[in-house]
C-alpha positions as CSV (number, residue, x, y, z in Angstrom):
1,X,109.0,141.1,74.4
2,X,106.1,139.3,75.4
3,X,107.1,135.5,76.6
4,X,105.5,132.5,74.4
5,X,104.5,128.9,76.3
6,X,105.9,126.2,74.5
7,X,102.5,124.7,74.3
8,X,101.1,127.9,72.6
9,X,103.8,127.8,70.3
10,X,103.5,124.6,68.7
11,X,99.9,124.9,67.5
12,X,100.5,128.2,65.5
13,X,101.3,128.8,62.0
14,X,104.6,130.7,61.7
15,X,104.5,134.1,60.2
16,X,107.9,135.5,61.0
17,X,107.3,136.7,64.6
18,X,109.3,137.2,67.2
19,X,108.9,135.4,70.2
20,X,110.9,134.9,73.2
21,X,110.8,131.9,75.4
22,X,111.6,130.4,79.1
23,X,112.3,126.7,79.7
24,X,115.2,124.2,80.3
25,X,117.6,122.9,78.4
26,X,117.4,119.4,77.5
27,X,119.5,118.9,74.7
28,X,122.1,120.6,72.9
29,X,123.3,118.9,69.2
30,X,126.3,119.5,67.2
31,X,126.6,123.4,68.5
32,X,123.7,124.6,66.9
33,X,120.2,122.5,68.0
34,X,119.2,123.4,71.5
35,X,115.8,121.5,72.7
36,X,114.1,123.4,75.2
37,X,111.3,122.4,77.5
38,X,109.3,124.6,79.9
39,X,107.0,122.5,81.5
40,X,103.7,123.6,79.7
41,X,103.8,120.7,77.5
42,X,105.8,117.1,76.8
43,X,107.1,118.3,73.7
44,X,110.1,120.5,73.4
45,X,111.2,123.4,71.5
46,X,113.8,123.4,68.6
47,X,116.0,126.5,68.8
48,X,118.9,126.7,65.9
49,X,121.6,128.6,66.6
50,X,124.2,129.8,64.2
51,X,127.2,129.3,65.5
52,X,129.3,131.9,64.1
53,X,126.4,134.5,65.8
54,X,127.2,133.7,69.1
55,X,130.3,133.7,71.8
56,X,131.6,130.3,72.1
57,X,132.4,130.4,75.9
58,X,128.2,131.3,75.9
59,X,127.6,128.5,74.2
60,X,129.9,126.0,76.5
61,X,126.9,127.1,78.9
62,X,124.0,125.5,77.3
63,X,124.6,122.4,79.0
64,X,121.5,120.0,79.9
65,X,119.4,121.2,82.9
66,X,120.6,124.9,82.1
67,X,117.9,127.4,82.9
68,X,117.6,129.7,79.2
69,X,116.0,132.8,77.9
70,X,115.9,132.7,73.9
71,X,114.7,135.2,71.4
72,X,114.3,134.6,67.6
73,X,111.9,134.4,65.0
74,X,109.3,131.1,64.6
75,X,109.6,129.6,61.6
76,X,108.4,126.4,59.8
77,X,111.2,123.7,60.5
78,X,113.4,122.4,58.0
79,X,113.3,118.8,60.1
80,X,111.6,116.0,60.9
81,X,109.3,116.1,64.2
82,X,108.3,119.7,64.4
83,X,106.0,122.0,62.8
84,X,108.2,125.1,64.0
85,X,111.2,126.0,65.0
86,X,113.1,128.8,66.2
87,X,115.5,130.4,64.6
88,X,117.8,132.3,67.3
89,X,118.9,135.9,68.0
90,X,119.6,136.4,71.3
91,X,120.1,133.7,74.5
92,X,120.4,134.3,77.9
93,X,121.5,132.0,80.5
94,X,119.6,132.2,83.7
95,X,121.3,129.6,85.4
96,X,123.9,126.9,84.8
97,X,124.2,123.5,85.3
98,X,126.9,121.3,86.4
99,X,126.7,118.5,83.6
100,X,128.6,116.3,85.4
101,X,126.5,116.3,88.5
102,X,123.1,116.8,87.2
103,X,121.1,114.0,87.4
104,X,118.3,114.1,85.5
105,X,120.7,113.3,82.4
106,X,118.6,112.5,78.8
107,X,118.3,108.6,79.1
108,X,115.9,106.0,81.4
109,X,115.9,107.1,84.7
110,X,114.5,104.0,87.1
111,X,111.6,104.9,89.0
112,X,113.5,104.4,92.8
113,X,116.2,106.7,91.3
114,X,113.6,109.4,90.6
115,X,112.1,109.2,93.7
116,X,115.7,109.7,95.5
117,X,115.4,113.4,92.8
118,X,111.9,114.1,93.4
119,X,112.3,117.7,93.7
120,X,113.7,117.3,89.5
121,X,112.1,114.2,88.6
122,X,109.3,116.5,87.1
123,X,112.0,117.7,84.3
124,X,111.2,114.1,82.9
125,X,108.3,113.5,80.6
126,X,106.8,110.8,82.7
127,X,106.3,113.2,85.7
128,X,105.5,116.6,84.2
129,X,102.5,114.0,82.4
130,X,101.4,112.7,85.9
131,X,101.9,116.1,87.7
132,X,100.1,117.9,84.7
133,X,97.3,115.2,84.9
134,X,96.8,115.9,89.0
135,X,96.3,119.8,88.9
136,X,93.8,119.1,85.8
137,X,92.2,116.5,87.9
138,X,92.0,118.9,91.2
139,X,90.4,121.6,88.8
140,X,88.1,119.0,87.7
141,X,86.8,117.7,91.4
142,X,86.6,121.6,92.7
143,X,85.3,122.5,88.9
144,X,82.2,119.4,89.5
145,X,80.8,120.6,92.8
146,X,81.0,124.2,92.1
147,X,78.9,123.6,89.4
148,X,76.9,121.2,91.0
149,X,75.8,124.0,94.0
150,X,78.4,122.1,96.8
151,X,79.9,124.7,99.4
152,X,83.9,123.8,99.9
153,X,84.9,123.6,103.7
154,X,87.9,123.5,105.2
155,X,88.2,121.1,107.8
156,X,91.1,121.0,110.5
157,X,93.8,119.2,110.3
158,X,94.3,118.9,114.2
159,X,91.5,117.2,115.5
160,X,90.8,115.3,119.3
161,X,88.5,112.6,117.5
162,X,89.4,109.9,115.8
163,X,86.6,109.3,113.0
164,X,87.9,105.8,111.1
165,X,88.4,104.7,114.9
166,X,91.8,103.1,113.6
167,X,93.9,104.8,116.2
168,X,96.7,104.4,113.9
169,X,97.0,108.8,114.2
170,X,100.0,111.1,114.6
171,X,100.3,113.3,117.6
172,X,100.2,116.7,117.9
173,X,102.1,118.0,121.0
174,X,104.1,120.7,121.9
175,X,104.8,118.9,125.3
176,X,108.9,118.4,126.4
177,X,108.7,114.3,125.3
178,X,112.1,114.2,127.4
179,X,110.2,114.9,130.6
180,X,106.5,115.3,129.9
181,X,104.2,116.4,132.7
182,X,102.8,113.2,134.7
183,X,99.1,112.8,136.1
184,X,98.6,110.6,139.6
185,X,97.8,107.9,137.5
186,X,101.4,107.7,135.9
187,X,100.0,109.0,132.4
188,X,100.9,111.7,130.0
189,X,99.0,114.8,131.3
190,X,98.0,116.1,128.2
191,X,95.9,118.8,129.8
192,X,98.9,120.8,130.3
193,X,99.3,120.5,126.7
194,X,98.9,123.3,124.2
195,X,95.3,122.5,123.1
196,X,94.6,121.1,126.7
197,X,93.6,117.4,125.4
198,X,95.3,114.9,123.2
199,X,95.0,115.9,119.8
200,X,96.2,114.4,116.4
201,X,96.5,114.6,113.0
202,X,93.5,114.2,111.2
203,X,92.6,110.9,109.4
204,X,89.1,112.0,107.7
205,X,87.1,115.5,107.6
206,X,83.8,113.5,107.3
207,X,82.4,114.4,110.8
208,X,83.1,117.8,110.5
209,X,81.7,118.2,107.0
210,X,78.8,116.6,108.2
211,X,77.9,119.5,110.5
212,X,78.1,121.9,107.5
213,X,76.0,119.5,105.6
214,X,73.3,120.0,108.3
215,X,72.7,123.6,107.8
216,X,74.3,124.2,104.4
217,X,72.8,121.7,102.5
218,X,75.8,120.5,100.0
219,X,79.2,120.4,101.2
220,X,82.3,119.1,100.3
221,X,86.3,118.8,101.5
222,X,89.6,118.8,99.5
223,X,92.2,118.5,102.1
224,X,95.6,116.6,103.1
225,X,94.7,113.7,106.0
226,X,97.4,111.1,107.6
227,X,97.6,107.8,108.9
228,X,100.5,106.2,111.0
229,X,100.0,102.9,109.4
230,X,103.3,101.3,109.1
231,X,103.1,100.1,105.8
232,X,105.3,100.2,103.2
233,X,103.0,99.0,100.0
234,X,102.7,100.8,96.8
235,X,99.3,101.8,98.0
236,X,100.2,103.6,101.3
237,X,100.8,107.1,102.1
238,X,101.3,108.3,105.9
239,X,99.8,111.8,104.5
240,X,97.5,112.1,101.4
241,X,94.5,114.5,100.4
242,X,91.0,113.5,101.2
243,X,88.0,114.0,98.7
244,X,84.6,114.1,101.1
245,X,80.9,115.4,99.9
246,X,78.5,115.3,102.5
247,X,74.8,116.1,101.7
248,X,71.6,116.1,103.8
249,X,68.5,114.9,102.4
250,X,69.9,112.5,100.7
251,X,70.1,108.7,100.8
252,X,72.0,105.9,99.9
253,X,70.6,105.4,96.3
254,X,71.2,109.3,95.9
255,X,74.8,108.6,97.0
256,X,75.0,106.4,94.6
257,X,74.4,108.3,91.3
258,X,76.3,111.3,93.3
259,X,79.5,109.2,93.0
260,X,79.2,107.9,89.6
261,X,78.4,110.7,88.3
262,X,81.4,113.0,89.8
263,X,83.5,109.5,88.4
264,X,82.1,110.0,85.0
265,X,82.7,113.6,85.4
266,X,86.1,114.2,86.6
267,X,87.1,111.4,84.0
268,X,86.1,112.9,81.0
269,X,87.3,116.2,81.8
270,X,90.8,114.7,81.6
271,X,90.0,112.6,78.3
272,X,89.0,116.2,77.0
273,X,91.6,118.7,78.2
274,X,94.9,116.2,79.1
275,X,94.9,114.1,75.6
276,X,98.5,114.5,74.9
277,X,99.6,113.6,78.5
278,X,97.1,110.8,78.5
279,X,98.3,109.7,75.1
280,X,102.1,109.4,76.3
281,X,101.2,107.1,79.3
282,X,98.9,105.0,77.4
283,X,102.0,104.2,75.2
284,X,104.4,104.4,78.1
285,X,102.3,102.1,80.0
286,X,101.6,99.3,77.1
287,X,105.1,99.3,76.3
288,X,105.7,98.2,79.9
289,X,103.0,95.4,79.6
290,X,104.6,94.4,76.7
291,X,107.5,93.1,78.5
292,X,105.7,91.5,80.8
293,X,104.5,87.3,80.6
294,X,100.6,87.6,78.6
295,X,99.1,85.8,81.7
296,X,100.3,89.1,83.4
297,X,99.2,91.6,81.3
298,X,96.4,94.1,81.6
299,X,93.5,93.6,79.6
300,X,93.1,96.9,78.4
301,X,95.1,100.0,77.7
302,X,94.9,102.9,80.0
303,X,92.1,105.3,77.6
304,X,90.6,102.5,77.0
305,X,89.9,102.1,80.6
306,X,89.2,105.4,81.3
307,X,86.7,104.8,78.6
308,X,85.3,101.4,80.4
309,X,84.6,104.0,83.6
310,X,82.7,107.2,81.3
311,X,80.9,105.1,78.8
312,X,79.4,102.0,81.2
313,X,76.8,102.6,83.7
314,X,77.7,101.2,87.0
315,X,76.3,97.7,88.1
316,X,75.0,98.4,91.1
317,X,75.2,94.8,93.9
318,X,74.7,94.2,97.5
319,X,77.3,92.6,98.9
320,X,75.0,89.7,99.5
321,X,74.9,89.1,96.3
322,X,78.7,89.7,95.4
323,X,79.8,86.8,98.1
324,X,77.8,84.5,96.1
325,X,79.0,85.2,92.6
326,X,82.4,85.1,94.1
327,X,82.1,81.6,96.3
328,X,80.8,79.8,93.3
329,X,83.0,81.6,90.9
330,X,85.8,79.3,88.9
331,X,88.8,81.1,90.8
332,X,87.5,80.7,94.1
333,X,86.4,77.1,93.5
334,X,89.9,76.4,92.3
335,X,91.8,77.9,94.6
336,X,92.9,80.2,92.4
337,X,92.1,83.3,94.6
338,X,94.7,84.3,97.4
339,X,91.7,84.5,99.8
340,X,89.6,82.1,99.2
341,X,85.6,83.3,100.1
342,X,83.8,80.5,102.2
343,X,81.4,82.4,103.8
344,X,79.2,85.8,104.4
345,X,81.2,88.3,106.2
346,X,84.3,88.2,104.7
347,X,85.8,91.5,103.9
348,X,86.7,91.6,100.3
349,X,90.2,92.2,98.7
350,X,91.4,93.5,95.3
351,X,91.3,90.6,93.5
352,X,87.7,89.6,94.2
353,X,86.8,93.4,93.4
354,X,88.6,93.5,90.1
355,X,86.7,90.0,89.3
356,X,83.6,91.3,89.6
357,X,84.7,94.5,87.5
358,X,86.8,92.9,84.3
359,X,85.5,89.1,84.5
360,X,82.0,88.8,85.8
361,X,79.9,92.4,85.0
362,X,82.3,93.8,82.7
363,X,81.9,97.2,83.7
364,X,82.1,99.6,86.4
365,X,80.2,97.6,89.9
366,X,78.7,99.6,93.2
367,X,78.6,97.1,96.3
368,X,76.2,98.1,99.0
369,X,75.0,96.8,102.1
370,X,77.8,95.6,103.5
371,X,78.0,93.7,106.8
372,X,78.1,96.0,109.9
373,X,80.9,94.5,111.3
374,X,83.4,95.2,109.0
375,X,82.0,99.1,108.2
376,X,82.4,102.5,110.3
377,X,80.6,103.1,113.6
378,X,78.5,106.3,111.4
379,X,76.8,104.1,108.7
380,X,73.1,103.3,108.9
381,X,72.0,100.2,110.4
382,X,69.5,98.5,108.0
383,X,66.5,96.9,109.1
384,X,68.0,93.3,109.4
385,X,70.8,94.8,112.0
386,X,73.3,92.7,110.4
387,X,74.1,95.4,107.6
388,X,74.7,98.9,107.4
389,X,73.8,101.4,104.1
390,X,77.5,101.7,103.0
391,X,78.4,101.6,99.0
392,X,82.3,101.2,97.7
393,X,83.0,101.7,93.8
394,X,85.4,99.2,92.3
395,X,87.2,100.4,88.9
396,X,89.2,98.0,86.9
397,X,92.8,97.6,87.8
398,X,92.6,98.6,90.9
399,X,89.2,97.6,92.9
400,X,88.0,99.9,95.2
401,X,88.2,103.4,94.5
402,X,85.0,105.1,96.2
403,X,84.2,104.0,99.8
404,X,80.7,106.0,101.1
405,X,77.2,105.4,103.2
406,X,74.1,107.1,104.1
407,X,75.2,108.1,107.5
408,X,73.2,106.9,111.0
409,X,71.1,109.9,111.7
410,X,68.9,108.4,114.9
411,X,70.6,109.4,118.0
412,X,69.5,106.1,119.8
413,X,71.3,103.9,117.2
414,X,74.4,106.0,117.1
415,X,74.5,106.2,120.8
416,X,74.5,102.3,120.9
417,X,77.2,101.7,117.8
418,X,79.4,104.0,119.7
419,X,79.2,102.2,123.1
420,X,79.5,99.2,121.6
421,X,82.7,100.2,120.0
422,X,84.0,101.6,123.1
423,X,84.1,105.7,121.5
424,X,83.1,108.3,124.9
425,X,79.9,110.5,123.7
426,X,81.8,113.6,125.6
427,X,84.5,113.1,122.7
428,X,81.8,113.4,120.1
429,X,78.9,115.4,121.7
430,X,79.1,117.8,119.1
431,X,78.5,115.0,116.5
432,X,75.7,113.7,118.7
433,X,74.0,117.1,118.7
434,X,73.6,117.3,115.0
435,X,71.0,113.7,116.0
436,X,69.1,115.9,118.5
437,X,68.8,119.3,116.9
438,X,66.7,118.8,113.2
439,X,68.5,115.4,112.3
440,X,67.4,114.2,108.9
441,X,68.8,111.6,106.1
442,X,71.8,112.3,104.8
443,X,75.1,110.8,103.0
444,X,78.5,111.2,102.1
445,X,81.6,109.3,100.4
446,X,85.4,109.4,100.5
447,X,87.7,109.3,97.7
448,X,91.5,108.8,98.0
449,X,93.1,111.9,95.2
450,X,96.1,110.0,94.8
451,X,94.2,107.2,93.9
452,X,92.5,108.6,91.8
453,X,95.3,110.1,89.8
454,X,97.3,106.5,89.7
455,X,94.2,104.7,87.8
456,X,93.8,108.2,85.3
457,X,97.9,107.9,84.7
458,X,97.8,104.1,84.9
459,X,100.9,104.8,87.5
460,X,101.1,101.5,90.1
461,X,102.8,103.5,92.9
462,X,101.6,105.6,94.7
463,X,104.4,107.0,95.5
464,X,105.0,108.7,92.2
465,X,101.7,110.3,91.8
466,X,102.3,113.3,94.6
467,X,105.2,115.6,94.6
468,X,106.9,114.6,97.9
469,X,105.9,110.8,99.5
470,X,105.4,111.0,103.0
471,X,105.8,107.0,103.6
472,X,107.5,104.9,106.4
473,X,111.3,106.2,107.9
474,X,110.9,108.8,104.5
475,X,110.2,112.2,105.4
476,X,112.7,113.8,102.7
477,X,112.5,116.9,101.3
């Protein structure tokens, strides 16, 4: 017999069919209700057993976590809840579970307890939402620029250049770190290395999509990128996937209304396909707030702002602009803001993004034009040499979500960014090239997944919005 989803299951009519289903057990009432999930959906799956049917030291077995295979006819329930039921004929136990030891028991779990399970936090209906939510989301970003004519490249993930020019990078050696070989100088020879030259775990697949961009036209990358920033916030990963378009012919104003539009895009897709999951965090998540102090509270509810992002057009600022609103704003004149904005230059934080978002425009803001200093050695230098052609997106209730620029394309310019910075043209003469061989106008932007999926699923750690946290000291599992 042909096995049934749960999710199909629940939005037919019954007509005395049999069905067979494949899940977990989350509950089992008074011997004869067992409550089955299997993942394709939040709801469960009432199975009745008659008791007198069925051996009782089988039954002992149905315990909470238990993996089951039941048989039976769907028919309309005779409780509250449920359209259907099903009314059992045959169960099969494909593996136990120890109910004394099995953590993921039917009550509130913390969130710091779930993460110490994460490889069965997804058995609870908070995770299985957010985890459901991310797949539909990675459909959605792969789903927009298929459609949209963008070529998906795979970038390495060992790289010898750094391309934020952080240096905060992990190695990659296959050197003996007891006794590593030792040039004249006293340094690690790293061209008795594997790959002859330092290398490292990639921070950014921008420079390489780039080069594709230059030939292909439309490019984009999906793909995991680390960081050995030693921070332990709720907006930190060490590893975390990377979403990077790169186009050439294009400039910043084109960028722009690239990036909104994939927002809008991805967004709604979600709205659409993922209302139930959406529906249960929205309720999760304003139940939370409702515990909370009302100065503390979110202004809206988390459809709502999805809503805010698909139904606004984005205010698009220069960050010229943006200083001033915010230096004669009420917050910053009363101290109110933790960094307080005196002058031009100053690199802005979440709480001055979300002001300009939820308090001053009211809707979804672009900044552009930032100051040079405080942006990438690859963004174009405007005319006035004191900014460059970069653009961040700042959402509500979380600030910046988007961070992009029309890229330098004269060779002269980049040549003197990078010197000035201190990054050797033999490290990057490949990137160099693409400025000497048919260089012409072109831009790209950045978006952080797991970001992304926290402000769709309203989660406010990181951490719980990918299977397995790679943070600080925590490498588990």
């Amino acid at each position: 017999m042909k096995t049934s989803s749960i999710s199909n299951l629940l939005n037919v009519q019954p007509a005395l069919q049999k069905i067979t289903i494949k899940g977990w057990v989350r509950t089992f009432r008074a011997n004869r209700f067992i409550a089955v999930n299997d993942g394709s959906t939040l709801q469960n799956i009432q199975c009745v057993v008659d008791f007198e049917s069925f051996d009782e030291a089988l039954l002992k077995r149905i315990t909470t976590g238990a993996a089951v295979e039941i048989s039976g006819e769907l028919v309309e329930s005779q409780g509250k809840g449920q359209a259907v039921e099903i009314k059992v004929d045959s169960i099969r136990i494909h593996g136990d579970s120890d109910p004394e030891s099995y953590p993921i028991q039917p009550k509130k779990h913390s969130f710091e307890f779930l993460r110490e399970q994460a490889h069965l936090r997804t058995r609870t209906n908070t995770f299985s939402a957010v985890m459901r939510l991310r797949s539909a989301l990675s459909f959605a970003v792969h789903k927009y620029f298929t459609e949209n004519g963008f070529y998906n490249m795979h970038t390495p993930i060992i790289t010898g250049s750094d391309a934020e020019g952080a240096g905060e990078m992990f190695r990659v050696t296959t050197l003996d770190l007891k006794t590593p070989p030792v040039s004249d100088e006293g340094n690690v020879d790293y061209s008795q290395d594997f790959f002859a030259k330092e290398t490292n775990l990639t921070v950014s697949g921008q420079l390489e999509a780039e080069t594709y961009a230059m030939s292909l036209g439309k490019v984009y990358t999906f793909g995991p990128t680390f960081r050995a920033e030693n921070s332990n916030t709720s907006r930190h990963l060490a590893e975390f996937w990377m979403i990077e378009p790169e186009v050439a012919f294009m400039d910043l104003d084109g960028n722009m209304d690239l990036a909104e539009d994939f927002m809008k895009s991805v967004i709604s897709y979600v709205i659409e396909h993922n209302k139930e999951d959406l529906e249960f965090l929205d309720q999760r998540l304003f139940n939370e707030e409702k515990q909370k102090p009302q100065n503390e509270r979110s202004p809206m509810r988390l459809i709502e702002k999805l809503r805010f992002v698909t139904d606004n057009n984005f205010k698009r600022v220069s960050y010229t602009e943006a200083i001033d609103i915010l230096r004669n704003s009420k917050p910053n004149k009363k101290k109110k803001f933790n960094y307080i904005i005196n002058e031009w230059g100053a690199d802005l934080q979440s709480e001055h993004e979300r002001f300009l978002v939820e308090k001053h425009f009211k809707c979804p803001v672009i900044l552009f034009d930032y100051p040079a200093n405080i942006k990438a050695f690859y963004m174009r230098l405007n005319e006035d040499e004191k900014t460059v052609r970069a653009m961040d997106i700042l959402f509500p209730g979380i600030g910046e979500i988007v961070g992009g620029s029309q890229r330098e394309e004269r060779l002269e310019v980049l040549k003197e960014k990078m010197a000035a910075l201190d990054i050797p043209e033999e490290e990057l003469w490949w990137y160099l090239d693409l400025r000497k061989f048919g260089t012409a106008v072109h831009s790209g932007f950045g978006l952080g997944f797991e970001r992304l999926v926290m402000f769709v699923t309203g989660m406010t750690n990181i951490r719980d919005v990918i299977p397995y946290p790679r943070t600080p000291q925590n490498a588990e599992f």
